[in-house]
C-alpha positions in Angstrom: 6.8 -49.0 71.8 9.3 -50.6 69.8 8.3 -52.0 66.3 8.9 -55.2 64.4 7.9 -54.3 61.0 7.4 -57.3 58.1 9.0 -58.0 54.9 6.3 -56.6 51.6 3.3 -59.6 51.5 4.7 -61.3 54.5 1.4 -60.0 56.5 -1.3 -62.3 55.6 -1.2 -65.2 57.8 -1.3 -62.3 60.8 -4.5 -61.3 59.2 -5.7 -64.3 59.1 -5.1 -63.9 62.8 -2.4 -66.8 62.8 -0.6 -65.5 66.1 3.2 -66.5 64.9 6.1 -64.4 63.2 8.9 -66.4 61.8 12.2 -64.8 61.8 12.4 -64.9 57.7 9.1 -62.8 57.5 10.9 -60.1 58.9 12.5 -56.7 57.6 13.4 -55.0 60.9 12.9 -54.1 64.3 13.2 -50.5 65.6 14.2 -50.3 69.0 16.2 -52.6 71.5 13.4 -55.1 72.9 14.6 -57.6 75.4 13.8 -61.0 75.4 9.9 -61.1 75.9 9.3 -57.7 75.7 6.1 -56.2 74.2 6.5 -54.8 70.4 3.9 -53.7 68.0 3.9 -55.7 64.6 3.1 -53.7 61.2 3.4 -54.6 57.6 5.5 -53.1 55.2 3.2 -50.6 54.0 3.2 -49.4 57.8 0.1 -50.7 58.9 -0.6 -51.9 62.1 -1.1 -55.5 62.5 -0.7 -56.6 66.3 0.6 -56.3 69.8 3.3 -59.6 70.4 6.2 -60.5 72.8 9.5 -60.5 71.5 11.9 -63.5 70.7 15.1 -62.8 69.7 16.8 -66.3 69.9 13.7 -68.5 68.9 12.7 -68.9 65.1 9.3 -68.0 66.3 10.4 -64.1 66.6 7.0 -63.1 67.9 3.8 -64.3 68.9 0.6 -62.6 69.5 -1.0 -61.3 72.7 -3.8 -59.1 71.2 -4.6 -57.9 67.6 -5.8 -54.9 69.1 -3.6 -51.8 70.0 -3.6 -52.1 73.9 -1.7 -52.0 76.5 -0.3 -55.4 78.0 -0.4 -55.9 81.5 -1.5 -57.4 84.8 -5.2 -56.7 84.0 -4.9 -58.3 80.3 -3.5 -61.6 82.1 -6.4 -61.2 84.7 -9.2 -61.0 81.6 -7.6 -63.3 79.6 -7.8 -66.2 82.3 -11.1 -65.2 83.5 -12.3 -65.5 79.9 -10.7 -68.7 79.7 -12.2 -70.2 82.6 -15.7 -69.1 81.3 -15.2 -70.8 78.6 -14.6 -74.1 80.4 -17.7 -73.7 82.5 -20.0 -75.9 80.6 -18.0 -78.3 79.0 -15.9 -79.9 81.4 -16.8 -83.6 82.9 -17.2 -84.5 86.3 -14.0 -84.0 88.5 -11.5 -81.8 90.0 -8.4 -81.9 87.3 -8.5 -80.1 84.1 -6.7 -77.4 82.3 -7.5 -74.2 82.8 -5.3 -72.4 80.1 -4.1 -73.7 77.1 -1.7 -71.5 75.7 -2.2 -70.2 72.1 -5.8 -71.7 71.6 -6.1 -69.0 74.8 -4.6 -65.9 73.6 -2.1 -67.0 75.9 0.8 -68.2 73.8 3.7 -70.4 75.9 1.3 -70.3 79.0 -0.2 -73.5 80.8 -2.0 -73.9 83.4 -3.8 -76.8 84.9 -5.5 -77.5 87.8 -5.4 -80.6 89.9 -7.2 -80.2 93.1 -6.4 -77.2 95.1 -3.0 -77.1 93.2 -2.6 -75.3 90.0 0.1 -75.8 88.0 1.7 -73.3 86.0 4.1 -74.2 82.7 5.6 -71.0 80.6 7.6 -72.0 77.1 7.8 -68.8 75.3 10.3 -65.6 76.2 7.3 -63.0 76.7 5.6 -66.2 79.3 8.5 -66.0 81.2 8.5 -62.1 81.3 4.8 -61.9 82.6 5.3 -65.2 85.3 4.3 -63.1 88.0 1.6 -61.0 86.6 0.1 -64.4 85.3 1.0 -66.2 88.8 -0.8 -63.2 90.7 -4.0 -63.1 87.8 -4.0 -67.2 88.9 -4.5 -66.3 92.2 -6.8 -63.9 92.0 -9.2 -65.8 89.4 -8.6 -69.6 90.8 -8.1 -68.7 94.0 -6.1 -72.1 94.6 -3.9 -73.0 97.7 -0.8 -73.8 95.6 0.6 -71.9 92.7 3.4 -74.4 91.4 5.4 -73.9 88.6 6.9 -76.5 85.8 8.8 -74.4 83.1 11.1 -77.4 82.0 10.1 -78.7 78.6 12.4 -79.2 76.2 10.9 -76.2 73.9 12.7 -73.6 76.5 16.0 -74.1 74.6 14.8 -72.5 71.3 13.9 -69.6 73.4 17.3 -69.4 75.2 15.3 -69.9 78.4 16.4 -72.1 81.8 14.1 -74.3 83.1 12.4 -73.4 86.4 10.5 -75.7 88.7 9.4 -74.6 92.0 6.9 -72.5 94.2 5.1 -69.4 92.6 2.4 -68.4 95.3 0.4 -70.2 98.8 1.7 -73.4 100.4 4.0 -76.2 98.9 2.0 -78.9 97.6 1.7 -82.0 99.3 4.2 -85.2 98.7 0.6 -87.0 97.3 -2.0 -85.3 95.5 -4.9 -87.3 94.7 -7.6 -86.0 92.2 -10.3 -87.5 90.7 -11.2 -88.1 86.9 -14.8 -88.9 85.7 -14.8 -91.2 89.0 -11.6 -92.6 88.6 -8.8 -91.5 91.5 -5.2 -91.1 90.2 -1.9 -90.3 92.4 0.1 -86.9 90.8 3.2 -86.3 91.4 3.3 -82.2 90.5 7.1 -82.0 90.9 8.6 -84.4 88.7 5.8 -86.2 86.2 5.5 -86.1 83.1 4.4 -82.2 81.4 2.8 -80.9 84.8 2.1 -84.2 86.6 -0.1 -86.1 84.2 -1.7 -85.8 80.7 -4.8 -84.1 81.1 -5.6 -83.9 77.0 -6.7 -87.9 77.5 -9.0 -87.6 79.6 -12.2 -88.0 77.3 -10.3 -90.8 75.4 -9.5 -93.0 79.1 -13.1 -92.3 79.4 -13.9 -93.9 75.7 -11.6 -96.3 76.7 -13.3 -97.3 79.7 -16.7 -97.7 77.8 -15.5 -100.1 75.4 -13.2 -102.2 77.9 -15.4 -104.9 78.9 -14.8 -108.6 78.4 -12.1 -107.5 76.7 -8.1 -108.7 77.4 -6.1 -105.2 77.4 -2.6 -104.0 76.0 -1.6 -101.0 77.8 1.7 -99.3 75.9 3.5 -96.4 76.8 1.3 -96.6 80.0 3.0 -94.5 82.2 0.7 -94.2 85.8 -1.9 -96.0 84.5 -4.5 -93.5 83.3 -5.9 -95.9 80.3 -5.1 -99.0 82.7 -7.4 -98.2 85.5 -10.1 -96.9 83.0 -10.0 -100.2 81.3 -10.6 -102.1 84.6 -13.4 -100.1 85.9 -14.8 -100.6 82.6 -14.5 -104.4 82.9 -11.9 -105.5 81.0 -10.8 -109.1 81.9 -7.2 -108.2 82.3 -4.8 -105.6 81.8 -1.2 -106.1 80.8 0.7 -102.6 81.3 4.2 -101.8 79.5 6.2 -99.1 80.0 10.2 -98.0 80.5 10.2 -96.6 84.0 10.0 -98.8 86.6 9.0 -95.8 89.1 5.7 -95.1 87.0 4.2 -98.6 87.0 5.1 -98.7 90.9 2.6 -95.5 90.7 0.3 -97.3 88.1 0.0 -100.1 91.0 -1.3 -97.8 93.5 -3.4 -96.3 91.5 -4.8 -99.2 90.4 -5.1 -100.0 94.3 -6.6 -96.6 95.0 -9.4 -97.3 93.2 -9.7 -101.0 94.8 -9.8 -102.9 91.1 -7.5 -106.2 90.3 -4.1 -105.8 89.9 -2.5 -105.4 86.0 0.3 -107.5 84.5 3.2 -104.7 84.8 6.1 -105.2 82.6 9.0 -103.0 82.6 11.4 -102.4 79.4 11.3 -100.8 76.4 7.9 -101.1 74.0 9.5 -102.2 70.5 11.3 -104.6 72.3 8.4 -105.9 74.5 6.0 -105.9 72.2 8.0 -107.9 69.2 8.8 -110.1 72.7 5.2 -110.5 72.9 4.3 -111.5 69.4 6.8 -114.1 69.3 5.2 -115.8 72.5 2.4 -115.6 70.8 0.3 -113.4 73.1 -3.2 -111.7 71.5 -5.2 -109.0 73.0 -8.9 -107.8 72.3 -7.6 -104.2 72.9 -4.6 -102.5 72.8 -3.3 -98.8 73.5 -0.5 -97.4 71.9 -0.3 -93.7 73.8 3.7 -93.1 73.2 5.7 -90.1 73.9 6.7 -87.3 71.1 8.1 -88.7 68.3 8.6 -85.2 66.3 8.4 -82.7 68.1 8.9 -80.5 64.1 8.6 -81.4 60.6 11.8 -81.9 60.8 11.5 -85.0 62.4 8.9 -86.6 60.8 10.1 -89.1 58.7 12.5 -90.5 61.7 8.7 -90.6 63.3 6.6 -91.9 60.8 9.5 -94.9 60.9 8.5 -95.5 64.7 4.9 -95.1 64.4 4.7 -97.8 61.7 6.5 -100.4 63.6 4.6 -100.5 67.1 1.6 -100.1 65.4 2.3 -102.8 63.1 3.0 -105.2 65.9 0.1 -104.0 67.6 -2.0 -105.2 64.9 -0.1 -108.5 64.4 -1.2 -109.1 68.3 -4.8 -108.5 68.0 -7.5 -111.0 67.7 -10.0 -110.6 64.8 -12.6 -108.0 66.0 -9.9 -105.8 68.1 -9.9 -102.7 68.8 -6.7 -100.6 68.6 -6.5 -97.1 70.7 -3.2 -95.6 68.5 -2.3 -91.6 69.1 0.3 -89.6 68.1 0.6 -86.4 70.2 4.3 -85.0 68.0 3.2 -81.7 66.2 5.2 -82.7 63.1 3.3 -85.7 61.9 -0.5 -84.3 60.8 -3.7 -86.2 61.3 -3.2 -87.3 57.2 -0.1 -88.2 57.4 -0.6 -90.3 60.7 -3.5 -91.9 59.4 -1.1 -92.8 56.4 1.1 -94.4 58.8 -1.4 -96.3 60.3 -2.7 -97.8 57.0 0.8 -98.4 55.9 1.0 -100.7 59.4 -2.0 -102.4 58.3 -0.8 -103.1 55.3 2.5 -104.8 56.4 0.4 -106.7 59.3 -1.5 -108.4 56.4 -4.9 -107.6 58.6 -7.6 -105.4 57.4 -8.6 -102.8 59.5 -11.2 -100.2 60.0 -11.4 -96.6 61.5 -14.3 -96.8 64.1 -13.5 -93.2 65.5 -11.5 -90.3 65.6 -9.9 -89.0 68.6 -8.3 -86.0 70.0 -7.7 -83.7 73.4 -10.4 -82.6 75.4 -12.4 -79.8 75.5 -10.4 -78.0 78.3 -7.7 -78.7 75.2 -9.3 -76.4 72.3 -8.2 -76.0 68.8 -8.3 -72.0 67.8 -9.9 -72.3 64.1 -6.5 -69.7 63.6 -4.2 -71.9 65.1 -4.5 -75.6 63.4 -1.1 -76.2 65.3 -2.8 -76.5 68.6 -4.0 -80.2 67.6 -0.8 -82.2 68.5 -2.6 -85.0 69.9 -4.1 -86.7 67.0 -5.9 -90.6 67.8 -7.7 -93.6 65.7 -10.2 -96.5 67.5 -9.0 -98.8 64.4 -11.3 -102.2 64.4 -9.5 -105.4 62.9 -12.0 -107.2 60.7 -13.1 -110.8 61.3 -14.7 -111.6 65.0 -18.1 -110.2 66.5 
């Protein structure tokens, strides 16, 4: 097997069992590995370390299958989704959509798959994903045993791998043109081909349910809300009204029939961008008793974190200049560059600048079918706050 061999103390995070090699930690590779082969890592002094798949163009030269010597193949894939599905057994919430592979926190690293019905839908971001799509397509199959196999390899992360994006059939019968699931009794529209990651954002699922427990009697901000998961939560939870912003006019014509779906009053749907709509807002004057701020990734890297932290601060700062005393703000960040500390920094800092005083009433984060390996603190992108503005009851 060909060998990527570290640089002299460049080992430790591997035994820590951190399953990521950067390019700069490494002194050589022996042999010719293609693009997502398999390669056994060692350090320096020629120990082994782990088996990995092979990157060549991505920064991330290697990441981890197995820290075992072993052979990777079609029964690996099989075991390592039939231990993750195991693993779901128990903690998952009424319903029939919920992620059945989460990548790293899987020893799966660059596979996702989740399930929506009879449809499963498959998303590969890493070279050595890509190399094992049908092996991982066929273990699916086998496991899951749904009647569609669909895949949606088009994040933006391919390019650092020098991958194309793929969407299209892997395995049974194309899925339908609507697929309705349904979500802790809530019933939402996906559409698998062309939505947002594979069709809707599974890691908020415990947090629309929060949502919904909190919504009554309340009048409801819905930013960033896309096809109206938080939306129809808040009106089965009783909230008086919901006023739903968001850029694409196609996903709030799907927020409307979901909200219809599930036979509940219609929102307020505004179409445009947030900053914009929401310093539109505050200068007619408009208050809320809860609002959501759920945007898309801000910084995706480190790298981009300061240009982030600059866009957090001012839609959560006009969030808080719109609610009433005793409001309750929903604010998440789901960009891997900007930590839990420094978001809550960023939130405070809004605070601040708002002139309110605020509390944090709770912490929030993905789902269960979302876990965090204890190796791996990188698997928590989505990081949330219930913040309470003092004053009211």
């Amino acid at each position: 097997m060909n060998k990527l061999v570290l640089k002299p103390g460049r080992e430790k995070s591997l035994k820590r069992r951190h399953p990521w090699v950067f390019s700069g930690a490494v002194a050589k590779v022996t042999g010719n590995p293609g693009s997502g082969e398999t390669i056994e890592i060692h350090a320096s002094t020629g120990e082994f370390l782990a088996v990995a798949a092979y990157s060549s163009q991505s920064q991330i030269v290697a990441r981890v299958w197995d820290w075992a010597k072993r052979e990777i193949d079609a029964d690996f894939f099989r075991g390592r989704i039939e231990r993750a599905l195991a693993l779901r057994t128990r903690l998952l919430p009424s319903g029939d959509a919920a992620r059945l592979a989460h990548a790293e926190s899987d020893g799966l690293p660059g596979v996702v798959a989740d399930r929506y019905g009879e449809i499963v839908v498959l998303q590969l971001s890493s070279a050595g994903a890509v190399r094992w799509r049908d092996a991982l397509a066929d273990a699916l199959e086998t496991v899951v045993r749904p009647k569609t196999i669909f895949e949606r390899s088009d994040a933006d992360v391919l390019a650092l791998e020098g991958i194309e994006p793929r969407i299209g059939m892997l395995r049974g019968v194309p899925p339908p043109a609507q697929v309705t699931v349904d979500e802790t009794g809530a019933r939402f529209e996906i559409d698998v081909p062309h939505g947002h990651k594979t069709g809707f954002y599974l890691d908020q699922r415990a947090n629309r349910l929060r949502l919904r427990e909190l919504a009554a009697k309340r009048e409801v901000l819905d930013c960033f809300a896309y096809t109206g998961g938080f939306t129809v939560n808040a009106l089965i939870g009783g909230a008086t009204s919901v006023t739903a912003i968001d850029s694409s006019g196609p996903a709030l014509e799907l927020l409307a029939r979901n909200v219809a779906l599930n036979r509940l009053p219609q929102a307020e749907c505004i179409e445009g961008d947030v900053f914009q709509l929401l310093r539109k807002l505050r200068d007619q004057a408009r208050s809320f008793d809860l609002i959501v701020l759920d945007p898309p990734k801000f910084a995706p890297t480190a790298a981009h974190a300061e240009k982030a932290a600059r866009a957090y601060k001012d839609i959560n700062l006009l969030a808080f200049k719109l609610l009433r005393p005793g409001g309750l703000l929903f604010t998440f960040s789901c960009s891997g560059g900007v930590s839990r500390d420094l978001f809550q920094k960023i939130i405070a800092g809004a605070a601040l600048d708002a002139g309110v005083e605020a509390q944090i009433v709770e912490q929030l984060s993905a789902g269960a079918d979302h876990p965090v390996a204890l190796n791996f603190p990188e698997g928590e992108y989505l990081k949330g706050f219930i913040c309470r503005v003092a004053g009211g009851v």
